[in-house]
Backbone as ProteinMPNN parsed JSONL, in Angstrom:
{"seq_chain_A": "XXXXXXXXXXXXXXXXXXXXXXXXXXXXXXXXXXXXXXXXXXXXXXXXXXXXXXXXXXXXXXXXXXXXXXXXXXXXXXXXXXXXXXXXXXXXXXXXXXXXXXXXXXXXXXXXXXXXXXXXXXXXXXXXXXXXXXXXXXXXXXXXXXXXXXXXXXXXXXXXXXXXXXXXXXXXXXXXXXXXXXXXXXXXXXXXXXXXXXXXXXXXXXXXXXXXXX", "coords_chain_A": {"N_chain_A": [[22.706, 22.315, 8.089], [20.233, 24.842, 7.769], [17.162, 24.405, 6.66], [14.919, 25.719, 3.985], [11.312, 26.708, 3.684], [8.955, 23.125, 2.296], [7.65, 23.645, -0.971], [5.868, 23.914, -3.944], [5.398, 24.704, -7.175], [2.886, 26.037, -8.832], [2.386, 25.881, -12.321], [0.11, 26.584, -13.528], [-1.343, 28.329, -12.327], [0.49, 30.049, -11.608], [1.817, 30.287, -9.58], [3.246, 29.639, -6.378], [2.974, 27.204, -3.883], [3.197, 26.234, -0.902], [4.179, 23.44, 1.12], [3.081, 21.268, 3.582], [5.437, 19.802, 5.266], [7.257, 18.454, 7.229], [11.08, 19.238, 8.025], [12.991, 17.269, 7.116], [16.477, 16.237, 6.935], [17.668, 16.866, 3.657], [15.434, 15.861, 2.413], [13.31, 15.419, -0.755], [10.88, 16.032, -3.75], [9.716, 13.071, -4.665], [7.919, 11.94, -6.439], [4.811, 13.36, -8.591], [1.571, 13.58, -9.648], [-0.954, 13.473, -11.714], [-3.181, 15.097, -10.898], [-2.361, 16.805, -8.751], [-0.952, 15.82, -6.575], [1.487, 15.596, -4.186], [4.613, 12.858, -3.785], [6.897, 12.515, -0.675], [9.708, 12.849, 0.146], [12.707, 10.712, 1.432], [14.474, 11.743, 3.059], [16.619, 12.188, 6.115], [15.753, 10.479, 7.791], [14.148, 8.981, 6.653], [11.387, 9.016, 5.761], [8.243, 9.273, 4.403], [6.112, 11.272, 2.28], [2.253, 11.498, 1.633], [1.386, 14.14, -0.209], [-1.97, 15.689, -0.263], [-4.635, 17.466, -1.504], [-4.175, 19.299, 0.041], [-3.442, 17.942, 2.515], [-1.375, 16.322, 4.401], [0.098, 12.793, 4.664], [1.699, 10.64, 6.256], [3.225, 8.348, 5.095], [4.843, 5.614, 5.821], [4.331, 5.035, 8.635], [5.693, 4.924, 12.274], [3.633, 3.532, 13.75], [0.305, 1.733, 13.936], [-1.39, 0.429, 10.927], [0.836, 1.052, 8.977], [2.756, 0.305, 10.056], [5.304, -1.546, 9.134], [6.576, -0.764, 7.453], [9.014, 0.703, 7.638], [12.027, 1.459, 6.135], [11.747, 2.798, 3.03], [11.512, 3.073, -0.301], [12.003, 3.319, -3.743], [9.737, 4.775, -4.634], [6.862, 5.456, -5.83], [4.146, 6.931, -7.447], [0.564, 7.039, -8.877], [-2.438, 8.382, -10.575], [-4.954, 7.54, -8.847], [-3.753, 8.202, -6.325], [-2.451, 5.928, -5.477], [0.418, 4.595, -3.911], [3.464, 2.6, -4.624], [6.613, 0.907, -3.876], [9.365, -0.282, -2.292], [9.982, -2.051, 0.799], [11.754, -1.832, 3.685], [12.044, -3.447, 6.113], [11.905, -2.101, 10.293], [13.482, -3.792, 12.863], [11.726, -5.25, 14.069], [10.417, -6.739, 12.259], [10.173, -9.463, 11.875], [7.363, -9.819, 12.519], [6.272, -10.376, 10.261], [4.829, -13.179, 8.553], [5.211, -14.304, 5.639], [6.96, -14.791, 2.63], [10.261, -12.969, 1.457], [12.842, -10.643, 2.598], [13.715, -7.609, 1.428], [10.724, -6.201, 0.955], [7.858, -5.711, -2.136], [5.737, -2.949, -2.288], [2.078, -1.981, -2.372], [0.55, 1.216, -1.327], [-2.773, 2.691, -0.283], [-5.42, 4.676, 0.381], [-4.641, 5.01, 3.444], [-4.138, 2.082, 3.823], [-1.59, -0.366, 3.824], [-0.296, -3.187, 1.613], [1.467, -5.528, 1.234], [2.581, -6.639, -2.068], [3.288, -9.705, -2.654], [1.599, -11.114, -1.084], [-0.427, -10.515, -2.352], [-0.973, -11.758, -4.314], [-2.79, -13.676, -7.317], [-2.064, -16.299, -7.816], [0.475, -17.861, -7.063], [2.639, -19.339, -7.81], [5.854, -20.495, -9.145], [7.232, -18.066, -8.024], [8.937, -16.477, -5.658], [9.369, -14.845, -3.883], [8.324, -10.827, -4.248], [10.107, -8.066, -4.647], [10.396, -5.369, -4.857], [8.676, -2.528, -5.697], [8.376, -0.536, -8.717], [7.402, 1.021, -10.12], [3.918, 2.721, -11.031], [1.159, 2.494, -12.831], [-2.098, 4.648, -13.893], [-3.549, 2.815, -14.573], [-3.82, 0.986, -12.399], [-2.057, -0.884, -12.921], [1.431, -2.353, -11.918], [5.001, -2.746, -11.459], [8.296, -4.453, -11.554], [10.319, -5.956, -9.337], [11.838, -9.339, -8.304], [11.997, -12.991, -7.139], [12.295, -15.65, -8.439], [11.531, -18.918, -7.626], [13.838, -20.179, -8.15], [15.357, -18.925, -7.255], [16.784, -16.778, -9.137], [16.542, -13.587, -10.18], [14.022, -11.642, -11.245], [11.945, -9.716, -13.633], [8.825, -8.518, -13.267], [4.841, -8.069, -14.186], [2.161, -6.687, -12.816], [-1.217, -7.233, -12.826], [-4.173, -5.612, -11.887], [-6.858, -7.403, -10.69], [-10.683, -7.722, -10.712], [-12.103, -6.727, -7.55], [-14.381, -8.911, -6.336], [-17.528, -10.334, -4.39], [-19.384, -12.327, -2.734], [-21.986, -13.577, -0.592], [-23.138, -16.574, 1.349], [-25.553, -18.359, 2.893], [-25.02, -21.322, 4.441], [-24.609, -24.571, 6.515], [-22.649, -24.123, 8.2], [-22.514, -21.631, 8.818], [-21.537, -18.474, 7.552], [-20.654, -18.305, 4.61], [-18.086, -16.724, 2.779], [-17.608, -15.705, -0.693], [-14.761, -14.476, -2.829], [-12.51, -12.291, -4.702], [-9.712, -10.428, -4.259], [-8.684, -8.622, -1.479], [-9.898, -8.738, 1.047], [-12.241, -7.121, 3.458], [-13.303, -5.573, 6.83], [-15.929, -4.355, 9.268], [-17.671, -2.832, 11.842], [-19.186, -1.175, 11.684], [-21.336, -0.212, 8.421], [-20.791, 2.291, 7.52], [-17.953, 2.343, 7.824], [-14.21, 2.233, 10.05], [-12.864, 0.354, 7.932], [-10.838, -2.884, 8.249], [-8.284, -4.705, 7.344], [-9.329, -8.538, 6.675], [-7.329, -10.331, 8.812], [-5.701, -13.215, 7.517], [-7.962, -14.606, 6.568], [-8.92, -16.556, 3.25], [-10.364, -17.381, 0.635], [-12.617, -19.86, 0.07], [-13.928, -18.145, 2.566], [-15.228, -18.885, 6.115], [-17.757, -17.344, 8.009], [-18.718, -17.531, 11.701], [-21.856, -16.864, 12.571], [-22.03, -14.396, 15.333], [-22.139, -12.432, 16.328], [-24.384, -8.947, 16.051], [-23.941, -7.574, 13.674], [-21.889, -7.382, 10.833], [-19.659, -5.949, 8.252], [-18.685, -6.389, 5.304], [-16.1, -5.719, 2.719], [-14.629, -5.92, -0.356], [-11.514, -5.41, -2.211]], "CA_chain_A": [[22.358, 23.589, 7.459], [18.706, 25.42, 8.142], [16.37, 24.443, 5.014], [13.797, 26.177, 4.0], [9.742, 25.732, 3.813], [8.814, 22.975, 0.968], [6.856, 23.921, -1.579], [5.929, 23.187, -5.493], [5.31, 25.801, -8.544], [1.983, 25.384, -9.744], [2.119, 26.505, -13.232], [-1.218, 26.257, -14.211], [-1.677, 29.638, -11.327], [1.96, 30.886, -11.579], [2.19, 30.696, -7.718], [4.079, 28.707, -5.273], [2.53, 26.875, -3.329], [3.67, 25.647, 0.445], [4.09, 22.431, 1.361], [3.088, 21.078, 5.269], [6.385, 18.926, 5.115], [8.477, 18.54, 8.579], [12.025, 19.635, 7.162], [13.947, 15.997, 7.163], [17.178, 16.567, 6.169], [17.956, 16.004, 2.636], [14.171, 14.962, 1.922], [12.902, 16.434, -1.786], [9.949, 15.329, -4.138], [9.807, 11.703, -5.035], [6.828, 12.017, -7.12], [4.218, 13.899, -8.521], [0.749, 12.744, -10.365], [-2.025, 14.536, -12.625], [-3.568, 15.508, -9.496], [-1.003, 17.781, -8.236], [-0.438, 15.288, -5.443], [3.117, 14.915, -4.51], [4.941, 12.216, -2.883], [7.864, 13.649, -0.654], [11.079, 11.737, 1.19], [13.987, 10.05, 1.201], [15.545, 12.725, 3.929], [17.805, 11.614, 6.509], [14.937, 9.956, 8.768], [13.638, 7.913, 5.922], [9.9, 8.933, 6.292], [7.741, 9.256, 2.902], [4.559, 12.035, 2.926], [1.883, 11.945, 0.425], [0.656, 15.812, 0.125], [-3.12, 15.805, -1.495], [-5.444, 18.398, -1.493], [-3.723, 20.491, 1.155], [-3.228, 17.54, 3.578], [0.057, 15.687, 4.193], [-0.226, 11.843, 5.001], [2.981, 9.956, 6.425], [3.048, 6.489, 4.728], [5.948, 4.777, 7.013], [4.153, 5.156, 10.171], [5.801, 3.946, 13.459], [2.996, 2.934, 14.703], [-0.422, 1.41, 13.158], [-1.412, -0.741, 9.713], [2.09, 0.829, 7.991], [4.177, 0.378, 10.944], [6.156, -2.765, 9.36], [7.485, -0.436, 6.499], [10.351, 0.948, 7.747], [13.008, 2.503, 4.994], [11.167, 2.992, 2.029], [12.95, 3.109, -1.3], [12.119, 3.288, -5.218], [8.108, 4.725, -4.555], [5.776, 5.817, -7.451], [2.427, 7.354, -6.975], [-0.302, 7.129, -9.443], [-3.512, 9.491, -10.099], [-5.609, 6.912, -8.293], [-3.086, 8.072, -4.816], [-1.824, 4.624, -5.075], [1.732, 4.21, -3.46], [3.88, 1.623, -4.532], [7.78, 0.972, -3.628], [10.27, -1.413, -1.308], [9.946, -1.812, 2.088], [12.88, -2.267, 4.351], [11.246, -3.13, 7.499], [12.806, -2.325, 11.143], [14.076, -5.08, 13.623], [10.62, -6.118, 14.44], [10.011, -7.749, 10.771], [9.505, -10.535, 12.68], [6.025, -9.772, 12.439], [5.65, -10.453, 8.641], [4.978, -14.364, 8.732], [5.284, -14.92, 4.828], [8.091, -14.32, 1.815], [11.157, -12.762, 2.086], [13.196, -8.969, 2.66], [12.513, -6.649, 1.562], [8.903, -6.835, 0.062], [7.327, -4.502, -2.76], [4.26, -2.926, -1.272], [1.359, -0.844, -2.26], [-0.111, 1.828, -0.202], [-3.966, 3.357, -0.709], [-6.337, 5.012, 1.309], [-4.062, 4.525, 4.641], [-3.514, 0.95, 4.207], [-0.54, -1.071, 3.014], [-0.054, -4.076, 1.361], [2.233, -6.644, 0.706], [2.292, -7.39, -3.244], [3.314, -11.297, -2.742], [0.327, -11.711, -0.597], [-1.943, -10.305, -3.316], [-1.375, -12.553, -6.184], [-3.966, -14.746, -6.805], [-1.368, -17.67, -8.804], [1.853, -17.599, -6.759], [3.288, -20.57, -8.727], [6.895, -19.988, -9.682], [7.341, -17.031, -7.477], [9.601, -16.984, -4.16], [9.301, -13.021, -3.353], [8.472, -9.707, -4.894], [10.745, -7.628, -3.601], [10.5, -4.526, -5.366], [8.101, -2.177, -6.893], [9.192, 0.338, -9.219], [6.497, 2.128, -10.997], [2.303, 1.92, -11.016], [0.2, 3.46, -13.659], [-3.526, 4.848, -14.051], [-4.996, 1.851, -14.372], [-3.053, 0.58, -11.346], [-0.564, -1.617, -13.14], [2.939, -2.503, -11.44], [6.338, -2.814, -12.723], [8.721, -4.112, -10.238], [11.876, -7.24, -9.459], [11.284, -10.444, -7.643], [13.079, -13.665, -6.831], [12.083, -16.901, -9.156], [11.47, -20.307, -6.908], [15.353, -20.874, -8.362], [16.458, -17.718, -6.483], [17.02, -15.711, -10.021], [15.879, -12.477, -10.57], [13.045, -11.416, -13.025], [10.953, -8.445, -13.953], [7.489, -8.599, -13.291], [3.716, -7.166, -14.292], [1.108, -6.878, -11.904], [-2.388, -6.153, -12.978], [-5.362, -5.947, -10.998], [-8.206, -8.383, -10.776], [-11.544, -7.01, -10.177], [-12.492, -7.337, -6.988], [-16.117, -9.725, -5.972], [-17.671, -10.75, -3.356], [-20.452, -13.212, -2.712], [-21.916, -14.556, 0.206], [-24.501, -17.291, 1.503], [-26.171, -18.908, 4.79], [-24.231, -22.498, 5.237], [-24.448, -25.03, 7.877], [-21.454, -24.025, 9.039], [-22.617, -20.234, 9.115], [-22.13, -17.614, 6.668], [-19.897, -18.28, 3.754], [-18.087, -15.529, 1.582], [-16.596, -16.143, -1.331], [-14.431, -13.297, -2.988], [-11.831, -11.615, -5.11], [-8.917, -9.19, -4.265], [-8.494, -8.5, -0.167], [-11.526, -8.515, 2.283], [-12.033, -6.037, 5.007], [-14.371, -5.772, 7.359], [-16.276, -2.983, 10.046], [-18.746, -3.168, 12.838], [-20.498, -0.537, 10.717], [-21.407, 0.263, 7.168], [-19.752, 3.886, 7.169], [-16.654, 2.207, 8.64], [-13.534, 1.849, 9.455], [-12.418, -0.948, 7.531], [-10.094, -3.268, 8.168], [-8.022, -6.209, 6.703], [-9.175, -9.428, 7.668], [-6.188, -11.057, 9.027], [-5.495, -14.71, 7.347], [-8.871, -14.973, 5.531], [-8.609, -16.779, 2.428], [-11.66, -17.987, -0.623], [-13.608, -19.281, 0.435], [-14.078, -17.537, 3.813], [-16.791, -18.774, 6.478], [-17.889, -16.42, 9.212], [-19.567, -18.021, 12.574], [-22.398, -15.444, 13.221], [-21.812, -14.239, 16.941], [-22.202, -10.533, 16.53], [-25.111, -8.372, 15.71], [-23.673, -7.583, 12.254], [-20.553, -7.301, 10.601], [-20.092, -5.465, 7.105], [-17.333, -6.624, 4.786], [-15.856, -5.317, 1.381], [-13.35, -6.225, -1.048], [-10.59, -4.388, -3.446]], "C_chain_A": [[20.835, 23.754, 7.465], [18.336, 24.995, 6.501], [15.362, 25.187, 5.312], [11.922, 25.421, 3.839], [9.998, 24.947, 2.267], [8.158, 23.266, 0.382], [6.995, 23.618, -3.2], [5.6, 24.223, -6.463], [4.033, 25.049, -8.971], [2.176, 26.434, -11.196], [0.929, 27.262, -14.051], [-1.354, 28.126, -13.371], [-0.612, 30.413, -11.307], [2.279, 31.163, -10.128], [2.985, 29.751, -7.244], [3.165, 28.373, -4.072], [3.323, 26.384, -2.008], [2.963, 24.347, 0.828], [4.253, 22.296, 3.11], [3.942, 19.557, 5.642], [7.383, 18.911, 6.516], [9.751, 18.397, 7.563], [13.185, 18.865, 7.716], [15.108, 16.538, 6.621], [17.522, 16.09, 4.969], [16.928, 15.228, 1.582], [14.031, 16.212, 0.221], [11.685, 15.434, -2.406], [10.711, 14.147, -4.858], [8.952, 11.779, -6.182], [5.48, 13.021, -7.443], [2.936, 13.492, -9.676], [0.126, 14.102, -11.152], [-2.89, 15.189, -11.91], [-3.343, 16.685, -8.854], [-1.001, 16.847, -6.925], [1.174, 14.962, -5.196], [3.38, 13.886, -3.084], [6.513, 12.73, -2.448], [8.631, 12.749, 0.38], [12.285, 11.33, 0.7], [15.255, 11.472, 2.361], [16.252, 11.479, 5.09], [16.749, 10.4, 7.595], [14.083, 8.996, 8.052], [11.624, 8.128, 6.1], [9.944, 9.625, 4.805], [5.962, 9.96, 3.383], [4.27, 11.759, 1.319], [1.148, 13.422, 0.632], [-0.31, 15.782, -1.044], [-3.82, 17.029, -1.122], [-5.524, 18.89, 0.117], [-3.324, 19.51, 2.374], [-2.15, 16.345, 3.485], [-0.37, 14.119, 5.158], [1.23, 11.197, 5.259], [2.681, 8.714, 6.145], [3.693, 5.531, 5.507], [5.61, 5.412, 8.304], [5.249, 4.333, 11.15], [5.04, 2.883, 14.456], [1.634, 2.216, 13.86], [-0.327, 0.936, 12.369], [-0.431, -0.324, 8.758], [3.27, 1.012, 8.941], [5.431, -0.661, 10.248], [6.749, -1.962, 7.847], [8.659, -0.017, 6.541], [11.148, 2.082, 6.487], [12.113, 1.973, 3.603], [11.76, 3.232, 0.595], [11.897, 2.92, -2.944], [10.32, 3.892, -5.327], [7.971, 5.46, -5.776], [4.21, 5.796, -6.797], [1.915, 7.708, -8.648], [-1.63, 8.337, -9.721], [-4.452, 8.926, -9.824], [-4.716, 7.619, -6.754], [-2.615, 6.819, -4.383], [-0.11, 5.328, -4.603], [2.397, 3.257, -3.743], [5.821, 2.013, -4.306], [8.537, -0.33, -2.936], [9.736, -1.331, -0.23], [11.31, -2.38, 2.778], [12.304, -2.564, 5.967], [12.408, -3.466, 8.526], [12.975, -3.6, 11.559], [12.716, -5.771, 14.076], [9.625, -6.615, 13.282], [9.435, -8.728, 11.059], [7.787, -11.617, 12.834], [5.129, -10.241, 11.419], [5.819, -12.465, 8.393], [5.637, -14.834, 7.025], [6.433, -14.152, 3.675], [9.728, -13.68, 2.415], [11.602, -10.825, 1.776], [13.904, -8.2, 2.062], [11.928, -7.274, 0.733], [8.821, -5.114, -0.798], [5.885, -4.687, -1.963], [3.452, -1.817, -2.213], [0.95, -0.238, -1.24], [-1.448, 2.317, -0.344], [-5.154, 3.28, 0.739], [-5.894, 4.586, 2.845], [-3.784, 3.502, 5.309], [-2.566, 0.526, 3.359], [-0.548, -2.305, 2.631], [1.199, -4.477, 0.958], [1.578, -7.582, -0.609], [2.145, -8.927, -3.535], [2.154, -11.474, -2.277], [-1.081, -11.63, -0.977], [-2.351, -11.513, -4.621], [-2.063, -13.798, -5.927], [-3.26, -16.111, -7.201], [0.138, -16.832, -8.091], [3.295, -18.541, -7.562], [4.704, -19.915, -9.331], [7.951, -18.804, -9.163], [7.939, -17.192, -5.878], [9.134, -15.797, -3.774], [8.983, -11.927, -4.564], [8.921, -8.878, -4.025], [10.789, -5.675, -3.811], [9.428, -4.041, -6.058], [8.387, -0.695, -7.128], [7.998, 2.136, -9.987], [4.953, 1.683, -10.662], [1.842, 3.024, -11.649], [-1.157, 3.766, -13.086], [-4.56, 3.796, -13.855], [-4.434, 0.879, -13.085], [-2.422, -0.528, -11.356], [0.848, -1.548, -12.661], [3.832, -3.023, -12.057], [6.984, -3.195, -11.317], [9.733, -5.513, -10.831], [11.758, -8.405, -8.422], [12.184, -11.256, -8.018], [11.931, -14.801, -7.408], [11.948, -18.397, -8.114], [13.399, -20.719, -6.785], [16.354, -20.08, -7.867], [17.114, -16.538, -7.295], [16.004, -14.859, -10.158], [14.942, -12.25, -11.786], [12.21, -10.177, -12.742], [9.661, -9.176, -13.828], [6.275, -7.424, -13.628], [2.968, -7.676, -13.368], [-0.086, -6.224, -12.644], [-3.224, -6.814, -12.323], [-6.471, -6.9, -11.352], [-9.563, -7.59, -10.131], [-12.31, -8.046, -9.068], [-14.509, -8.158, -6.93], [-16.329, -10.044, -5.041], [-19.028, -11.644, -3.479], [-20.588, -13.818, -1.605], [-23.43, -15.043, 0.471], [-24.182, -18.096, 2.699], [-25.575, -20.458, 4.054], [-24.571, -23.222, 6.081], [-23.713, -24.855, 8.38], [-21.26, -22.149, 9.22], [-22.951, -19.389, 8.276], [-20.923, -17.938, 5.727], [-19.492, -17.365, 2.466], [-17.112, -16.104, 0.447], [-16.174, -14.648, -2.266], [-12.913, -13.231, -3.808], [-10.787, -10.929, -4.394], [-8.54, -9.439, -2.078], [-10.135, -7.8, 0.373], [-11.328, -7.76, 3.499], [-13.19, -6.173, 5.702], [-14.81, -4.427, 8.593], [-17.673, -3.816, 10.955], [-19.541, -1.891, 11.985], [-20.562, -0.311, 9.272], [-20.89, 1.329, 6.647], [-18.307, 3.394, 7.449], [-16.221, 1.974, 9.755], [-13.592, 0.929, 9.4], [-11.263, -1.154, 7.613], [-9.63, -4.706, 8.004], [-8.562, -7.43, 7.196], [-8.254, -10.748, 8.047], [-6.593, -12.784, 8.66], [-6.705, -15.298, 6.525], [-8.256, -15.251, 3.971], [-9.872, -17.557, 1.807], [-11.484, -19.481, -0.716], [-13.607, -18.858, 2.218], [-15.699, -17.871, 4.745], [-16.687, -18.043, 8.003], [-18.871, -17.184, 10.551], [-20.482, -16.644, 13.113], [-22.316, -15.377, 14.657], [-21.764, -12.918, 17.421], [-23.523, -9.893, 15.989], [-25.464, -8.549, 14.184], [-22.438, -7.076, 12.126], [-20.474, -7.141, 9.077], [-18.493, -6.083, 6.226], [-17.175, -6.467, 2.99], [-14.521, -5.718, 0.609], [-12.644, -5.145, -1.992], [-9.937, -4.654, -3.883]], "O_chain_A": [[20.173, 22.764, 7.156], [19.0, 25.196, 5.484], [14.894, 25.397, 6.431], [11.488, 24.27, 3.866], [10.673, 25.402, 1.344], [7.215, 23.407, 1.16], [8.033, 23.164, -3.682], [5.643, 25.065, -5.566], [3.979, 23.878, -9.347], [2.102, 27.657, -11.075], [0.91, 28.173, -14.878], [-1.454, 29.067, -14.159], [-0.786, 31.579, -10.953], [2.898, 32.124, -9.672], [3.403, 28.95, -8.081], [2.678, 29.262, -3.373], [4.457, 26.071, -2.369], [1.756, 24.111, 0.883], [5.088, 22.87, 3.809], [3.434, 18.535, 6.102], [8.374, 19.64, 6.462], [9.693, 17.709, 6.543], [14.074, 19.304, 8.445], [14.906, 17.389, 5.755], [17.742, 14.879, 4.942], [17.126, 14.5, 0.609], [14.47, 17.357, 0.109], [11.428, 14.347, -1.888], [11.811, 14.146, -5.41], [9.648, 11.599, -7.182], [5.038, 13.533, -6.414], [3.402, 13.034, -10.719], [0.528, 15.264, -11.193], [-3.461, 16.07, -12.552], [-4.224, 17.456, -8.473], [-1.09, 17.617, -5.968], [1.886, 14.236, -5.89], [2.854, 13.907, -1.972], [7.297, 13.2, -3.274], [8.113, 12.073, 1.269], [12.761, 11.64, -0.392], [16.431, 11.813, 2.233], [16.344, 10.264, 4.914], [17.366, 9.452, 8.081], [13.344, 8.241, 8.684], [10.859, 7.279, 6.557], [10.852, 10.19, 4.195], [5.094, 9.588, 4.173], [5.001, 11.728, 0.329], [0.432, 13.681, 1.599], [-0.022, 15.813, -2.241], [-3.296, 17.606, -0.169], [-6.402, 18.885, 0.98], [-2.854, 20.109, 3.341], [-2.143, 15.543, 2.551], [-1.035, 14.219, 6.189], [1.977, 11.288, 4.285], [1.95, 8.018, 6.85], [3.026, 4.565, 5.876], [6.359, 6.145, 8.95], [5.623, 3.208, 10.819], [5.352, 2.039, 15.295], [2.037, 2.088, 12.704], [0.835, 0.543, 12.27], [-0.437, -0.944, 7.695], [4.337, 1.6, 8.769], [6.526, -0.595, 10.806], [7.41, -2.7, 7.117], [9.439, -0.258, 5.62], [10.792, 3.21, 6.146], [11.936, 0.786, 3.33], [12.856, 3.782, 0.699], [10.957, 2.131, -2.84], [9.654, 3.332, -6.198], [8.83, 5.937, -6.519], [3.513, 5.076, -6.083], [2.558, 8.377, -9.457], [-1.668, 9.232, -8.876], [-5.403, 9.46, -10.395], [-5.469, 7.348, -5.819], [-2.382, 6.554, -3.203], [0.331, 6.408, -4.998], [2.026, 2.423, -2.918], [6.28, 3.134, -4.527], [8.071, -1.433, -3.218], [8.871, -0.46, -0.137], [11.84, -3.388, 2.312], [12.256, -1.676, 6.819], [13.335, -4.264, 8.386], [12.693, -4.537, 10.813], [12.784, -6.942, 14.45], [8.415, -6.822, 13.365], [8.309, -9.01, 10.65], [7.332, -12.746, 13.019], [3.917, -10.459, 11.435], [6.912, -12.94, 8.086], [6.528, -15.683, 7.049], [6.731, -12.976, 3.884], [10.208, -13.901, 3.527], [10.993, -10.012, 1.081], [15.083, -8.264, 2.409], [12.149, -8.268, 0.041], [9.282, -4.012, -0.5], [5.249, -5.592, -1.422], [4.07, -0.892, -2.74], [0.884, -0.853, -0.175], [-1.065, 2.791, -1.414], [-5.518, 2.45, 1.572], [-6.675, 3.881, 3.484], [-3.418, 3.392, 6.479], [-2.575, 0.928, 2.195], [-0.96, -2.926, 3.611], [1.95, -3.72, 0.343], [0.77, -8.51, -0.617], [1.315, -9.432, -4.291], [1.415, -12.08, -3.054], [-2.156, -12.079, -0.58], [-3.279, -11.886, -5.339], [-2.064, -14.605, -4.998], [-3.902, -17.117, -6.899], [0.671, -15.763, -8.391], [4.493, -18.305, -7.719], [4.629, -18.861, -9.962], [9.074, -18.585, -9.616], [7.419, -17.942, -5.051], [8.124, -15.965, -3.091], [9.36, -12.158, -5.713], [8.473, -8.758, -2.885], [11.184, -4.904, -2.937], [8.994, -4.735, -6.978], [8.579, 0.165, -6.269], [7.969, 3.355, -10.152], [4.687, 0.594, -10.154], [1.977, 4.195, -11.294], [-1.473, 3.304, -11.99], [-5.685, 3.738, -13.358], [-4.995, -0.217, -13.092], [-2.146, -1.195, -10.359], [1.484, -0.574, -13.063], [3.674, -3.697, -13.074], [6.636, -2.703, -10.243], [9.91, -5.961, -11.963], [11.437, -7.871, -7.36], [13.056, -10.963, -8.836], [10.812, -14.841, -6.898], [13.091, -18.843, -8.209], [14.035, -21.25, -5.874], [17.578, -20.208, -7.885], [17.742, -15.612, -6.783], [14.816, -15.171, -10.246], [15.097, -12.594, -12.958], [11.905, -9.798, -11.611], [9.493, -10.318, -14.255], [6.472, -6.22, -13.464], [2.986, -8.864, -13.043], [-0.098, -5.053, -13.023], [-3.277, -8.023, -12.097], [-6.837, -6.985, -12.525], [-9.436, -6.906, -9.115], [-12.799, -9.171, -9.172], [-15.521, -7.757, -7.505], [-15.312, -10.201, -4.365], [-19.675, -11.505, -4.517], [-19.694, -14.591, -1.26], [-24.484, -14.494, 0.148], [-23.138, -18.4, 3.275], [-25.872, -20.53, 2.861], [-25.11, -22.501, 6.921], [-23.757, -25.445, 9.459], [-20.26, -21.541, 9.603], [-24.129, -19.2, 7.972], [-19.9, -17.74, 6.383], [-20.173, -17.218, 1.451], [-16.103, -16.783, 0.637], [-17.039, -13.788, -2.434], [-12.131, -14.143, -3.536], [-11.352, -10.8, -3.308], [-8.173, -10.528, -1.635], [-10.951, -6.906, 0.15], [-10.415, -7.821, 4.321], [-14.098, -6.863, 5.238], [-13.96, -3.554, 8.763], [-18.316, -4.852, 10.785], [-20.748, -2.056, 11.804], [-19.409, -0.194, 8.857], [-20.543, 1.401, 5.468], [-17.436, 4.239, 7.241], [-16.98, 1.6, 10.649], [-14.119, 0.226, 10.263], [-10.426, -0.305, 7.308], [-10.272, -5.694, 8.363], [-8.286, -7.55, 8.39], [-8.446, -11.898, 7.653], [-7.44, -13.46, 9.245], [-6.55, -16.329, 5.869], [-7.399, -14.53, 3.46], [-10.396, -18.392, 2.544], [-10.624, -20.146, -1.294], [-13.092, -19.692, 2.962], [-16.82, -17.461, 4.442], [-15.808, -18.166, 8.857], [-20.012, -17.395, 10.138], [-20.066, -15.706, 13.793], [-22.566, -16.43, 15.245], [-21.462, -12.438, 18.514], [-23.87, -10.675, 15.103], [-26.381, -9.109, 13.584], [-21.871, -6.437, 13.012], [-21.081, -7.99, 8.424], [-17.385, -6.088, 6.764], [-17.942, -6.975, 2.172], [-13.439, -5.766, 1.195], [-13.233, -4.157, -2.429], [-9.383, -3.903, -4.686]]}, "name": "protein", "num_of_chains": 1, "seq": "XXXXXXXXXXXXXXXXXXXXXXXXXXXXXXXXXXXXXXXXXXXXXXXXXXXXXXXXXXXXXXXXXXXXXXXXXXXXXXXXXXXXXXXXXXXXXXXXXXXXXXXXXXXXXXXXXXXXXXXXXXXXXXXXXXXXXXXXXXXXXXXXXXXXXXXXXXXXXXXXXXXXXXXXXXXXXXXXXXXXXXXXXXXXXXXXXXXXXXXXXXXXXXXXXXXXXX"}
C-alpha cells in the first residue's frame, strides 16, 4: 500500500513539518529528543535515520564505520544526538573480534561503538547485549550476560575523557581515557584507532599526526 510523505507536528509553530525519510515500509518514529531531532525506523528494510536540523543521517550503513550494525532494535536518542540500541549484525559479523551477539551500541557524530569495548573494568561481565535507553547526561540503561551466562541489568556512565602524552625512548607515549582517534590534520576527519589500548606508544614516522579522545 502507497504511504505517504513523513513528517512531525511541531507544536511550538502549529505546522507540519516534512520529513526527508525514504518511505520503508512500515517504518514510523522511534524517538524524539528536546531538540526536535527524531529518530525514524524499524520499516521493513530495517534501516534507522536520525533527522536533525533539516538533515537525515542513516545510522545502519551498508557500507563504512556503521556497516557491522545490521538490524537495529530497542534505540533511544538523547539531546546530546547520542544513539544507543542492539545491533544484530549481517553474515559478515565475523568482523567483530571480541564479545558476543548481538552487542548494545552507541552511535554519535557518525561513529559507532561497541558498549563492551568501552568499559574501562570488564570484570564480571561476558557481553552487553542490549541498550535500552540513554539520558542527558549520557547515561545507559541496558541487559547483558554475567561471566555465569545470567542475565542482569546494567548502568553505564561516562568517564571523562584525558589524554596525556610524552617523548619516550621508545617514541611518543599517550596515555588516555575514553576512545582515541586520530587525523592527519587538526580540522579532521577523525578516526578510531584500531586496537590501541593505555598506555598507547606511537613510533614517529609521519610529519604529524593529531589525536583526541571521548
Amino acid at each position: 500500500m502507497p504511504r505517504g510523505p513523513r513528517a512531525f507536528w511541531n507544536s511550538a509553530s502549529s505546522t507540519l513539518v516534512p520529513l526527508s525519510i525514504p518511505a520503508n515500509g512500515g517504518s514510523s518514529a522511534v524517538d524524539m529528543n528536546n531538540r526536535n531531532d527524531i529518530l525514524w525506523g524499524g520499516g521493513s528494510d530495517a534501516l534507522i535515520y536520525l533527522v536533525s536540523g533539516g538533515q537525515t543521517t542513516r545510522i545502519n550503513e551498508p557500507s563504512g564505520p556503521n556497516r557491522l550494525l545490521g538490524i537495529c532494535n530497542n534505540n533511544s536518542l538523547n539531546d546530546a544526538g547520542q544513539v544507543v540500541g542492539q545491533a544484530n549484525p549481517p553474515s559478515y559479523s565475523w568482523l567483530l573480534p571480541e564479545g558476543t551477539l548481538p552487542f548494545a551500541f552507541v552511535w554519535q557524530d557518525g561513529s559507532t561503538y561497541k558498549l563492551y569495548n568501552q568499559l574501562q573494568n570488564r570484570a564480571g561481565w561476558l557481553s552487553l547485549d542490549d541498550a535500552s535507553a540513554i539520558n542527558k547526561h549520557g547515561e545507559i540503561v541496558g541487559t547483558g550476560k554475567a561471566v555465569d551466562g545470567t542475565v542482569h541489568g546494567f548502568l553505564l556512565r561516562p568517564i571523562a575523557a584525558r589524554i596525556s602524552i610524552s617523548k619516550t625512548d621508545g617514541g611518543i607515549t599517550i596515555q588516555f581515557t575514553g576512545t582515541i582517534e586520530s587525523a592527519d590534520q587538526v580540522s579532521g576527519p577523525y578516526s578510531p584507532v584500531v586496537g590501541a589500548t593505555n598506555p598507547f606508544t606511537v613510533t614517529p614516522n609521519i610529519a604529524a599526526r593529531f589525536y583526541i579522545v571521548h
